[in-house]
N, C-alpha and C positions, 0 to 999 in steps of 0.2 A: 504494500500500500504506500510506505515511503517513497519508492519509485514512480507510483501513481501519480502523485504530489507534486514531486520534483517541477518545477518550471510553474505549476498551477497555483501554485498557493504562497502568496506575499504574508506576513504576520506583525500586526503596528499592536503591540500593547497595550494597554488600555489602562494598568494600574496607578495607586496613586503612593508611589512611595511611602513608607514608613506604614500602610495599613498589612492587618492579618491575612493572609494570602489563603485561607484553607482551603480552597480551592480555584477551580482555572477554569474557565468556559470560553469555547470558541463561536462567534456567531460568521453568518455569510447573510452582508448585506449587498446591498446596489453598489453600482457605478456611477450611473450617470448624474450629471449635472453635481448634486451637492448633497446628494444622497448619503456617500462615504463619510462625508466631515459629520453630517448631521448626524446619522450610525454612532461615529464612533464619539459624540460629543454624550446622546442620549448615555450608551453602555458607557463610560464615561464615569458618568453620573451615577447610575447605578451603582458600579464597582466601586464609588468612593466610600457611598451610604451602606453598603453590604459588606466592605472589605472584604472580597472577592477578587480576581483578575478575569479582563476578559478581554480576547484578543480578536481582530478582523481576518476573515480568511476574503484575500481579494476573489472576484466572479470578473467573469468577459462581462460587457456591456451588453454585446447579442443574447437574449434570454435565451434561446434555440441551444447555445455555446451551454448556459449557468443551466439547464437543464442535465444536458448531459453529463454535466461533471460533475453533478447532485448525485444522477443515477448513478453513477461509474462510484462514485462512492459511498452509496446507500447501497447498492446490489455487494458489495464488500464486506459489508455490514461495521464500515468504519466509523472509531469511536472520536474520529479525528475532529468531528465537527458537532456545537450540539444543537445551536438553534440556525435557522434554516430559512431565508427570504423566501417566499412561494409566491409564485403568478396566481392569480386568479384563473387562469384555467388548468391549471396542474393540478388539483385537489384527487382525481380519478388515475393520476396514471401516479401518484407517488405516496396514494394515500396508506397502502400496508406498511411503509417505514417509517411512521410518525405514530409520537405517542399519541392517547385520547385527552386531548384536555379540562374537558367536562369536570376530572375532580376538583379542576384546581381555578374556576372560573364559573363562581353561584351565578345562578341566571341573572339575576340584578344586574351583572355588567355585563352579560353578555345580550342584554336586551336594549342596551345603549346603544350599541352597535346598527348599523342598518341591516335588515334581518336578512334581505336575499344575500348578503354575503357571507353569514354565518353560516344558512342552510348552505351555498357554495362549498364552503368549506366541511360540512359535516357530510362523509360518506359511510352509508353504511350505518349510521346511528353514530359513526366518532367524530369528534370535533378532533381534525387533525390539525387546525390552524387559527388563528385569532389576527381580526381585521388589523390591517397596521396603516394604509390610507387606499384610499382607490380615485378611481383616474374613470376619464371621458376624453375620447377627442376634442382638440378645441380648435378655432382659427383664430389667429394673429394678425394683426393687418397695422400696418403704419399709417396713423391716422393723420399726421401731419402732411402725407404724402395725397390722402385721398381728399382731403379738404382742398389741396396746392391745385390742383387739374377737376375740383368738382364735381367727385365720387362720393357717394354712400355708401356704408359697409353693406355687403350682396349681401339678399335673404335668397339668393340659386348659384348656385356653381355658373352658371352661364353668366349671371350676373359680374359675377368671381373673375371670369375671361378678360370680357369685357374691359371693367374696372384695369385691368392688368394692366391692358394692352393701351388705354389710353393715359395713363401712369407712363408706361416703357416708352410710349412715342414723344410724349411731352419732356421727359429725364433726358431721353438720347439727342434731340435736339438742343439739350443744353449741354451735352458734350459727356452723360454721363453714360456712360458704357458699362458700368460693373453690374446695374441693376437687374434683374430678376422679376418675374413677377409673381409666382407661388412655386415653394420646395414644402416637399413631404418627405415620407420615409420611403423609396422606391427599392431600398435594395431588396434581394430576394429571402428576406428573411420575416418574423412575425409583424414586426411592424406595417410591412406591407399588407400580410393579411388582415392588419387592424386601417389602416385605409383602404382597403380598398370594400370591405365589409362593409365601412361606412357610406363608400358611392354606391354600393349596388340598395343599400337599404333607403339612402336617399330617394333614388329614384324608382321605390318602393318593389326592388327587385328580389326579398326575400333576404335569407340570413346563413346559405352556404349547405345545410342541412337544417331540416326545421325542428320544432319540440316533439314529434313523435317519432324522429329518426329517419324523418323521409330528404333523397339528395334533392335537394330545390334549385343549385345553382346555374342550371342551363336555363334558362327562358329571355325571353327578348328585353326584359327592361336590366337585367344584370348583364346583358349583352350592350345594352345604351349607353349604359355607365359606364362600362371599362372603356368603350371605343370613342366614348368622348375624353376621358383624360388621356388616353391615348393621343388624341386629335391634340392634345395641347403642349406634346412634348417637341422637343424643339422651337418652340414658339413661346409664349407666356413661361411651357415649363422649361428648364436646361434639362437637356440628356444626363446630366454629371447626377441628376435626383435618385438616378436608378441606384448608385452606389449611396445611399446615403441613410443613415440609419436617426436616432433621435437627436443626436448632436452634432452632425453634419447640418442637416437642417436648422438647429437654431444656431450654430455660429454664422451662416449666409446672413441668418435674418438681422441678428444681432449686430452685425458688423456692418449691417444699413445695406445690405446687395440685396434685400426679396420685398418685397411688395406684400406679401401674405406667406403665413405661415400653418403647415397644421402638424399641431403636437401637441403634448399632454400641459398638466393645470404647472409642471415643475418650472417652465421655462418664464415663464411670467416675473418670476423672483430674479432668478436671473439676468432678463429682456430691461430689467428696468434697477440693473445694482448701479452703482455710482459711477462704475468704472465702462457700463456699457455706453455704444455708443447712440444707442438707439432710447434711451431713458425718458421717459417721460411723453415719449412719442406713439406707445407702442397701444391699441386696444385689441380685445379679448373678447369673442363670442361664441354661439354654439354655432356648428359646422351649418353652411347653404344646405338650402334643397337641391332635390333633383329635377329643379322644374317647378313651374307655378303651382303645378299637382305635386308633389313631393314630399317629404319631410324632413325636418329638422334632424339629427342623429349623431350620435359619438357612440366609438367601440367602448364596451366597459373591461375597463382596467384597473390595474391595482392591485397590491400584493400584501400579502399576511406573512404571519411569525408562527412559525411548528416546532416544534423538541423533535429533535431524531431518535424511534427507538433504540436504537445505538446508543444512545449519551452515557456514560459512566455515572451522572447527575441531573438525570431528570428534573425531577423537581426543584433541584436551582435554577437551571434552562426554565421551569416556568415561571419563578419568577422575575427572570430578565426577561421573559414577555410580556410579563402584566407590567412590568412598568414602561417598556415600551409603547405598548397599546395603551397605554393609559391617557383621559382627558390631559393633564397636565404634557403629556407629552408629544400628544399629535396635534396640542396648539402650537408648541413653542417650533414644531418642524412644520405647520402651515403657517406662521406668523416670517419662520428665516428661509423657508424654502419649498412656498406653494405648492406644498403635500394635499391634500383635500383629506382631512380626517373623513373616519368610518362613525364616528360618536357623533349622532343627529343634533343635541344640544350647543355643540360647536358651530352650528351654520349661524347661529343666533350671536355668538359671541363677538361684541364690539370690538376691541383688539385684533379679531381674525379677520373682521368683515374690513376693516380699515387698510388691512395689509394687504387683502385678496377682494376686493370691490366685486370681483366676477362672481367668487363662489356661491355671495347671495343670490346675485341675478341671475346664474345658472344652474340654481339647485336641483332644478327641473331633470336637466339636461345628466345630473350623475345619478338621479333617481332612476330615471328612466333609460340607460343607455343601454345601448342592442350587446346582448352578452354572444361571444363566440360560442359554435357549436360546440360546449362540452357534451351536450349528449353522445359523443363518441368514444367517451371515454380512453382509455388508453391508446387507443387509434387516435387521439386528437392530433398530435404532432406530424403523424403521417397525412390527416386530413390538410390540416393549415400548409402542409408543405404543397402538397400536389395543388393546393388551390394556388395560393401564392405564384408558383411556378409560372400556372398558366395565366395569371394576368403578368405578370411579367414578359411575357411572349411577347404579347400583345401588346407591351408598353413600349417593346422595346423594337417593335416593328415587323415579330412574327407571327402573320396571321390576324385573320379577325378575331375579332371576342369568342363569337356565336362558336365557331369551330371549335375552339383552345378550351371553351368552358365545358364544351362536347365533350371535349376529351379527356377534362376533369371531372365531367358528371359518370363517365365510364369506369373513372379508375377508382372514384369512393364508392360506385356500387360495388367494386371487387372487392372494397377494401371492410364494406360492412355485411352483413350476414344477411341472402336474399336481397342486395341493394339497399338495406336500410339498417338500423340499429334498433 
């Protein structure tokens, strides 16, 4: 297993000098944006008040990556790691190596919580994981730019074009060539899945497989959708979006090169620190429709805190959970780094609402976002990949939608029992 490791796993400490060490706990948090500092500031904190040590095991950025290296070291049944960052849709394919939480988490707090994410988390009857913040798609748009050329922020992706493109032609005759007019997550990994979920559900094309296990993604309005951002690559979009995952995307935006941005609630804090150059410019809404007829939508995202049955120390492991998940602690990481707590009382709270202006005005929008097909359970990764794949085809200039999805909707019937689940 040390070989396992080698190259994979960084280790920053976390103790506080001069406290009682009795024991050592390892967590695996995020990457991206300000996730790590925040991580390791919460457990931090924790280890000072417990007089504990707890240490970061670094994760790739790519979740698809921090999956696999989860499994490869759960299937080991290594004690190496004990608490454990979980995607929102991984609860079914990694839910047998986590403990049950349930003894250690009276329903009083776990009724704080928003409850489809708990049920999310509970397979089986076990609560293999406790909310730690969740996510919706959002769009970003430079408001000083759309006010500059007498744009409103699109309530349609056509809108969205539009808006782009009279922005790009206005900028370039002033001689500015680096602009952009919208980046996403295009490389061929989950991220893509989580955009492009959202255009087809836009333009009310359905959700990839539906709640009874049936494949839904071949029909003509998930075909409208891919072949219209399709239509926008090279033009509004840069080709370079295909390689870009969540912080490719906001560093363009950030650095004043894109016109609109879509990515999750973290980049916000970011989009507007002292040091960015885009501060104070930057607004925040829920994603276009897909058309006059369409709707409003963002992928639901968001990730929890599990003990690995592995851990040597359980029940310390939970509770560096509960204080993680805890109100006091998913304010202070939506207040420094537009996390979106899972504790409903939070939306209410003046301090949060001051830092994150959005979160009230789009409460809507993280209650109600289009959750990925987990109903496929442990096949989900094989689903999101082969779907992903074939819009990336498509985006990238192979084939129309209609075909590529054809041939998506062929290969999850292989892939689920009589074509469905």
């Amino acid at each position: 297993m040390k070989k396992v490791l080698a190259g994979l796993v960084a280790v920053v400490a976390l103790a506080t000098p001069g406290l009682a060490r009795a024991e050592k706990l390892v967590i695996a948090c995020g990457s991206v944006g300000k996730e790590a500092d925040l991580c390791k500031q919460g457990a931090e904190a924790w280890a000072k008040k417990a007089g504990h040590t707890v240490e970061l095991m670094s994760v790739p950025q790519d979740a698809g990556q921090q999956l696999a290296q989860f499994q490869q070291l759960l299937a080991a049944g290594s004690s190496d790691v004990d608490v454990i960052r979980i995607d929102v849709v991984w609860p079914g394919m990694v839910a047998n190596h986590f403990v049950d939480l349930k003894p250690y988490f009276p329903d009083d707090v776990l009724k704080q919580h928003f409850q489809p994410i708990v049920q999310n988390n509970t397979v089986n009857g076990k609560l293999i994981a406790i909310p730690w913040f969740t996510d919706a798609g959002l769009l970003y748009y430079r408001k000083d730019l759309l006010e500059k050329y007498g744009q409103k922020p699109p309530t349609t992706w056509q809108e969205l074009a539009t808006s782009a493109q009279a922005v790009l032609d206005g900028e370039k005759k002033a001689g500015n060539t680096k602009l952009v007019g919208f980046v996403f997550q295009g490389k061929a990994y989950e991220g893509l899945t989580c955009n492009a979920l959202e255009w087809i559900d836009s333009f009310k094309g359905g959700t990839i497989v539906d709640s009874s296990g049936q494949v839904t993604v071949n029909n003509p309005k998930a075909a409208e959708a891919i072949d219209f951002f399709a239509g926008l690559m090279g033009n509004v979009v840069p080709k370079g979006v295909l390689n870009y995952q969540e912080e490719e995307a906001r560093n363009a935006f950030q650095a004043g090169n894109a016109v609109f941005m879509r990515n999750w609630p973290y980049a916000w804090a970011l989009a507007n620190s002292k040091d960015s150059p885009v501060a104070g410019k930057v607004g925040v809404m829920a994603l276009p429709k897909g058309g006059a007829d369409g709707k409003a939508t963002g992928t639901l995202g968001g990730w929890q805190l599990g003990v690995s049955k592995y851990s040597k120390n359980a029940p310390l492991a939970a509770e560096l959970v509960k204080y993680l998940t805890s109100a006091e602690e998913q304010k202070r990481r939506a207040i420094e780094g537009s996390f979106n707590p899972t504790i409903m009382s939070l939306y209410k709270d003046a301090d949060l609402l001051k830092a994150n202006p959005f979160m009230g005005n789009l409460y809507e929008t993280f209650v109600n976002a289009v959750p990925r097909p987990t109903i496929t359970g442990a096949k989900y990764n094989q689903v999101s990949t082969e779907f992903r794949n074939g819009v990336y085809s498509t985006l990238s200039g192979k084939g129309k939608a209609a075909d590529n999805l054809k041939k998506v909707e062929a290969k999850l019937k292989t892939l689920g029992k009589n074509g469905k689940w």
